[in-house]
C-alpha positions as CSV (number, residue, x, y, z in Angstrom):
1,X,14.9,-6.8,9.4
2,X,11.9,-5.1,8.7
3,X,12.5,-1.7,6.5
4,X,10.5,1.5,6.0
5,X,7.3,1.1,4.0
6,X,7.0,0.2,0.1
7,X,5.4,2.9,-1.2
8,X,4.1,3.7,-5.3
9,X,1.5,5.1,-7.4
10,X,-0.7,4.4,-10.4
11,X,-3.1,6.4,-11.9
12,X,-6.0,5.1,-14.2
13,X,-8.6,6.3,-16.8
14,X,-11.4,5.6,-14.7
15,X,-13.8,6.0,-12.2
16,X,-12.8,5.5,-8.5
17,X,-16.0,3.5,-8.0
18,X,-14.9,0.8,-10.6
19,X,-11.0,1.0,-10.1
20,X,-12.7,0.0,-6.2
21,X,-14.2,-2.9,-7.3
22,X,-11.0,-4.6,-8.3
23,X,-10.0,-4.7,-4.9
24,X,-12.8,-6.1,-3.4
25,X,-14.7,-8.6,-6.0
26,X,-13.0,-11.5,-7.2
27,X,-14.6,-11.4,-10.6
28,X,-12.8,-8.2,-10.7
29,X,-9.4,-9.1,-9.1
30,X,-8.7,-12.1,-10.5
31,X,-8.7,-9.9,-13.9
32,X,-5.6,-8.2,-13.0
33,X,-3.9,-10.4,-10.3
34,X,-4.2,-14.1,-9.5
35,X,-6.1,-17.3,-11.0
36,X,-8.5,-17.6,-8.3
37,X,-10.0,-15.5,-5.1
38,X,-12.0,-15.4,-2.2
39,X,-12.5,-12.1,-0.9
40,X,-14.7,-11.0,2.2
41,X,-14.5,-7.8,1.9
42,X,-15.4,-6.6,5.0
43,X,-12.9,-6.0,8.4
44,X,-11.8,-9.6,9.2
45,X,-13.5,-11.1,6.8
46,X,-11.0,-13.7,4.2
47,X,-8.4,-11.8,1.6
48,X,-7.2,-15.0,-0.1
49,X,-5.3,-14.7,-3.6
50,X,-4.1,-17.7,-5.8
51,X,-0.9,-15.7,-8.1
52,X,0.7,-18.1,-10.4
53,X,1.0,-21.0,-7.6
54,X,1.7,-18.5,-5.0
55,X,-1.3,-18.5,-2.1
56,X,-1.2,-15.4,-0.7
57,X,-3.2,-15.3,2.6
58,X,-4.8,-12.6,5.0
59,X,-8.2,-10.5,6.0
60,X,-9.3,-7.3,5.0
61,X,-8.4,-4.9,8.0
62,X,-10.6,-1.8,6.4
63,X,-12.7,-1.6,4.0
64,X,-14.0,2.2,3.2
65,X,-16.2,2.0,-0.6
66,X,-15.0,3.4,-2.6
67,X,-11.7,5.0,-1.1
68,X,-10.3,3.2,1.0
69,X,-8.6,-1.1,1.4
70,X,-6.1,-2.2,3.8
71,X,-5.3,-5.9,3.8
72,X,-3.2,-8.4,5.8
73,X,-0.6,-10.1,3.5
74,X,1.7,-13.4,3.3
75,X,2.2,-16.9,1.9
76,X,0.4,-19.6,3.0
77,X,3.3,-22.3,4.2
78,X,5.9,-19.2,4.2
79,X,8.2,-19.1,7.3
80,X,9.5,-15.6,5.5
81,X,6.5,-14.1,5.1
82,X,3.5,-16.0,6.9
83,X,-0.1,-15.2,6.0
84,X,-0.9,-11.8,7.9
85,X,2.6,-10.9,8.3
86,X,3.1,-7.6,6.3
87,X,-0.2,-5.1,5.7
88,X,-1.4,-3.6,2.2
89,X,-2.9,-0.4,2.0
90,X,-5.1,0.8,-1.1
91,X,-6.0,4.6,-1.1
92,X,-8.1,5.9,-4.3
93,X,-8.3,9.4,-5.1
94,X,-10.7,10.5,-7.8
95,X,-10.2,13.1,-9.9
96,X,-12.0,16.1,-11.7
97,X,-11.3,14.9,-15.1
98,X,-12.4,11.2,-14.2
99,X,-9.0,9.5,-13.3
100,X,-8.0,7.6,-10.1
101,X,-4.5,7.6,-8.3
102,X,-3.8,4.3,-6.6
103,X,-1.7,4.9,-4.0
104,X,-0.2,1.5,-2.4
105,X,1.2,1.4,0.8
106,X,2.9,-2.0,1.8
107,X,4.0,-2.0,5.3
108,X,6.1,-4.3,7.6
109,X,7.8,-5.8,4.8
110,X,10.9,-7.4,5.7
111,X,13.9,-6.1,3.6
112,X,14.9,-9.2,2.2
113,X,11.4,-9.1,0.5
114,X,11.7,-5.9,-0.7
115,X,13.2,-6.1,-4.1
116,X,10.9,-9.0,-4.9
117,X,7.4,-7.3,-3.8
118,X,8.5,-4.5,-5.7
119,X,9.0,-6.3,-9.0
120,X,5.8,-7.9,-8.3
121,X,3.4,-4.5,-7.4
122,X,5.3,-3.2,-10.7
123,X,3.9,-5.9,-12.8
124,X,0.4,-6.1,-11.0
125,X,-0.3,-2.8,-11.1
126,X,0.7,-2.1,-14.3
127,X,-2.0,-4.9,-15.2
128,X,-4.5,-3.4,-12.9
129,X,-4.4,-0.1,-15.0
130,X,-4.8,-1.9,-18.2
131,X,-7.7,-4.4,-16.3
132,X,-9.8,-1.3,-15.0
133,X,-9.4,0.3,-18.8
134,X,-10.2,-2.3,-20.8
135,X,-11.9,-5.3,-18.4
136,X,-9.1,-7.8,-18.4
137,X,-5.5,-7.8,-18.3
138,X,-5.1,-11.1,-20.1
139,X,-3.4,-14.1,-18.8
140,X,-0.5,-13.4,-17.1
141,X,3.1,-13.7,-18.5
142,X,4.3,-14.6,-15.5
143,X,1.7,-17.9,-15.4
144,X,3.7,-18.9,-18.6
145,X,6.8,-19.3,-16.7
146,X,5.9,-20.9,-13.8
C-alpha cells in the first residue's frame, strides 16, 4: 500500500547555485550520499547512486538549474522497491540573507518503506547540509556498519 508523500526540509548556509550542484554532479553528491555515482543530469538521462552497498537506480525526470530536481528512485534487484518505482523531488529556494531551503518531496513510497526512507533522508540530509558548508561530509557512519 502506497501512502501519502514523504515530505521534510533542510535549510543550508549557502548559495542555491552550489547547494544545486550536489544534486546533479557526482563529485558533489558522492560528498554527502553514496561511494560512487553516475548522474546524467538531464530528463531521462541515468540517476544511479551506490549508498553503502545499496544501488539505488533511476533517471532524472526534471532538471530546472538551479531550482528545481525530480528523480526516479529504487534498488536495483529490489522486488519492494524496483529502480524507478517511487519519485524524488528536490525544490531549492534561495534566500535574501544567502541560505537555501531544501524541500524533498518523496512520492509513491510504499508504506512499508516509509519508516526506513525516513531514517535514511534524515541522515543524508543532515550530511548534505554539513557537505554544502564545509565540502565533504566525511565517510559515512553508516559505511562502518555495513
Amino acid at each position: 500500500m502506497t501512502a501519502g508523500p514523504f515530505e521534510t526540509a533542510i535549510t543550508i548556509a549557502a548559495p542555491v547555485e552550489h547547494v544545486f550542484r550536489h544534486l546533479v554532479d557526482p563529485a558533489f553528491m558522492v560528498r554527502w550520499m553514496g561511494q560512487h555515482a553516475v548522474l546524467e543530469a538531464e530528463p531521462g538521462g541515468r540517476f544511479e547512486l551506490d549508498i553503502n552497498g545499496v544501488p539505488v537506480r533511476g533517471r532524472y525526470v526534471a532538471v530546472e538549474p538551479p531550482r528545481r530536481v525530480v528523480v526516479t528512485w529504487g534498488m536495483a534487484g529490489s522486488d519492494d522497491l524496483p529502480p524507478g518505482a517511487t519519485e524524488v523531488e528536490f525544490t531549492l529556494s534561495a534566500s535574501d540573507d544567502g541560505m537555501t531551503t531544501v524541500r524533498l518531496v518523496h512520492r509513491n513510497l510504499p508504506e512499508e518503506q516509509r519508516p526506513m526512507h525516513r531514517t535514511g533522508w534524515d541522515h543524508f540530509l543532515a550530511r548534505l547540509v554539513v557537505a554544502a558548508v564545509d565540502g565533504d561530509a566525511g565517510p559515512d557512519p553508516w559505511g562502518a556498519t555495513g
